[in-house]
C-alpha positions as protocol buffer text, in pm:
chain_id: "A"
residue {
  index: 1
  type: UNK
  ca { x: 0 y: 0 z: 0 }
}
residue {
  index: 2
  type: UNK
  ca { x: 105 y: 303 z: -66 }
}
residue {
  index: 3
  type: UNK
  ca { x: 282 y: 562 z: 165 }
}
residue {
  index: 4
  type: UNK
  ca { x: 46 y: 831 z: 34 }
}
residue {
  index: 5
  type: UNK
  ca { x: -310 y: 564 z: 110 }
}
residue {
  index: 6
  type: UNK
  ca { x: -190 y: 505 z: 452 }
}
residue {
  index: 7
  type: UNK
  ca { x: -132 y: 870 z: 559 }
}
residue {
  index: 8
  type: UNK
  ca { x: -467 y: 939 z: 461 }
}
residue {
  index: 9
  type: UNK
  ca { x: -592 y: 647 z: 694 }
}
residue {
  index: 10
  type: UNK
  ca { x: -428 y: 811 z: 983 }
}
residue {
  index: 11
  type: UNK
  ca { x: -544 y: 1141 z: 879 }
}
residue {
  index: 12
  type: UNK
  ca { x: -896 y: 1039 z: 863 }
}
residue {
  index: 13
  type: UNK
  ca { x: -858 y: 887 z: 1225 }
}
residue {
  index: 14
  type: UNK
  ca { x: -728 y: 1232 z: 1379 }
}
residue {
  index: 15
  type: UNK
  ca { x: -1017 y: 1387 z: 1219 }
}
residue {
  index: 16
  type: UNK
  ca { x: -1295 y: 1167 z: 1351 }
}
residue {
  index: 17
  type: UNK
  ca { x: -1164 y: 1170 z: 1713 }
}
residue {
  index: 18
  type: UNK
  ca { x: -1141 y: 1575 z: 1678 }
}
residue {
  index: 19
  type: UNK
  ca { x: -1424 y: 1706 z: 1434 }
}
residue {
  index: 20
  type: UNK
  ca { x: -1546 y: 1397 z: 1294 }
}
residue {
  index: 21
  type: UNK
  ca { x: -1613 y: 1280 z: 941 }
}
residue {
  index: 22
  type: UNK
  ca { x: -1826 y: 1370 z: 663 }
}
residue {
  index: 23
  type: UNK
  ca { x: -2039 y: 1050 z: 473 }
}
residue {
  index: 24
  type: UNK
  ca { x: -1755 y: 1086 z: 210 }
}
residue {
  index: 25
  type: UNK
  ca { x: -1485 y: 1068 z: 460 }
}
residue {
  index: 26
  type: UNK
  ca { x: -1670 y: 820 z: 621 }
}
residue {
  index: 27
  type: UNK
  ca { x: -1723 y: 622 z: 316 }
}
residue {
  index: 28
  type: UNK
  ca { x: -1300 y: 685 z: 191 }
}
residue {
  index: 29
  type: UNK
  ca { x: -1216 y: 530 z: 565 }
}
residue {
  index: 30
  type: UNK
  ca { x: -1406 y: 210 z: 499 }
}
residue {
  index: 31
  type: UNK
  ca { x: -1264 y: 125 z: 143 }
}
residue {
  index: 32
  type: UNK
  ca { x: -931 y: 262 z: 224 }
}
residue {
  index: 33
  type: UNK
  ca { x: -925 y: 31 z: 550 }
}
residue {
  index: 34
  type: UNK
  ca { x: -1046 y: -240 z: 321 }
}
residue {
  index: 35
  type: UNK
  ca { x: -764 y: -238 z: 105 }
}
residue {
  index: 36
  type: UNK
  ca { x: -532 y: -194 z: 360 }
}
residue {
  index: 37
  type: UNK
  ca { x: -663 y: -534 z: 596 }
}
residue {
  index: 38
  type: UNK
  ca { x: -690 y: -686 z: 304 }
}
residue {
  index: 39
  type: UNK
  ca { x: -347 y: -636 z: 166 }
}
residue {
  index: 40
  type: UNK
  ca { x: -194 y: -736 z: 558 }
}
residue {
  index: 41
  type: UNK
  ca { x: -373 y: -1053 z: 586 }
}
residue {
  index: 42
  type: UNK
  ca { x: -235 y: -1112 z: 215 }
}
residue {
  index: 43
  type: UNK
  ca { x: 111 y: -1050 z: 427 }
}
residue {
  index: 44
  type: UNK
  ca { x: 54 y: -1276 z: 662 }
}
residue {
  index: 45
  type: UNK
  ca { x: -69 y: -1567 z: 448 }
}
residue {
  index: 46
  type: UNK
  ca { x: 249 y: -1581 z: 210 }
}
residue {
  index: 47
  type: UNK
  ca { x: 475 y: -1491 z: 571 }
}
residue {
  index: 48
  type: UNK
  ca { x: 348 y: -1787 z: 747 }
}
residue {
  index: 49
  type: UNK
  ca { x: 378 y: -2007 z: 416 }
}
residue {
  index: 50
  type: UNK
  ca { x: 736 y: -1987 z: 434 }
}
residue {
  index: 51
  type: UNK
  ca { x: 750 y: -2071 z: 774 }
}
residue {
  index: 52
  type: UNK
  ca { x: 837 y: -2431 z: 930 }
}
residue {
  index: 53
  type: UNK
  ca { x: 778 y: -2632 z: 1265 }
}
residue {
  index: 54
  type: UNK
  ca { x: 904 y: -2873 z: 1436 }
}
residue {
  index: 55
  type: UNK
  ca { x: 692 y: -3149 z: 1563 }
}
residue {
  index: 56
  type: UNK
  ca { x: 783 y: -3314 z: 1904 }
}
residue {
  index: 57
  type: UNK
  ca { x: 862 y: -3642 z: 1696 }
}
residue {
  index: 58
  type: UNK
  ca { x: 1145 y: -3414 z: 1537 }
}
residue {
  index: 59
  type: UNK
  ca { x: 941 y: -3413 z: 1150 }
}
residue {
  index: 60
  type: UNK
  ca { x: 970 y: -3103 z: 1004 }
}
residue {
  index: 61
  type: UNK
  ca { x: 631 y: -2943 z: 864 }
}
residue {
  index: 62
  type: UNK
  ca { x: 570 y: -2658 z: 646 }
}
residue {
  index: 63
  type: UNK
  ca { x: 297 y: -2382 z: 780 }
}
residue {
  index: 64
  type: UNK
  ca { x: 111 y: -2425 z: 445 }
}
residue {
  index: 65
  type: UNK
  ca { x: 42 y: -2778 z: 463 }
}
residue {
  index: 66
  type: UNK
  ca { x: -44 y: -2758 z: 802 }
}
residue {
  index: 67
  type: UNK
  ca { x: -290 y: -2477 z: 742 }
}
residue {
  index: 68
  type: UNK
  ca { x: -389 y: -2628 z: 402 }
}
residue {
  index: 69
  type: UNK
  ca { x: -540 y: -2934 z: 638 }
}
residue {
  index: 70
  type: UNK
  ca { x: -691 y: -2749 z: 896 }
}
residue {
  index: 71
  type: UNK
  ca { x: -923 y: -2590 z: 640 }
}
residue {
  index: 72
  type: UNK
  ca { x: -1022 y: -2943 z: 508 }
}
residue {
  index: 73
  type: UNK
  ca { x: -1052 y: -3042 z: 802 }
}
C-alpha cells in the first residue's frame, strides 16, 4: 500500500476523534481500511507459508500444509 493511502488512513482517524467525518470521509475510511486489511492478511498468508515447525517427533512441517489441512478439516 502506498505511503500516500496510509497517511490518509491516519489522517482520517485524527479527524474523527477531533471534528469527525463527513459520509464521504466516512465512506474513503471504509474502502481505504479495506484495502489496507486486506493487503496485511495477504502478508501474513504468504509470511506464514514460508515458515516451518518442528513437531515433538522431530518431523519437520511446512505452515502451508499444516494450514492447508486445517481448512479441510
Amino acid at each position: 500500500m502506498e505511503q500516500k493511502k496510509i497517511d490518509r488512513i491516519n489522517e482520517l482517524a485524527g479527524k474523527k476523534k477531533t471534528t469527525g467525518l463527513t459520509k464521504l470521509e466516512l465512506e474513503e475510511q471504509a474502502v481505504l481500511r479495506k484495502e489496507y486489511i486486506h493487503l496485511f492478511r495477504k502478508n501474513l498468508i504468504d509470511t506464514m507459508e514460508s515458515v516451518s515447525v518442528q513437531d515433538d517427533d522431530g518431523t519437520i512441517r511446512n505452515m502451508s500444509d499444516i494450514t492447508k489441512k486445517k481448512h479441510i478439516e
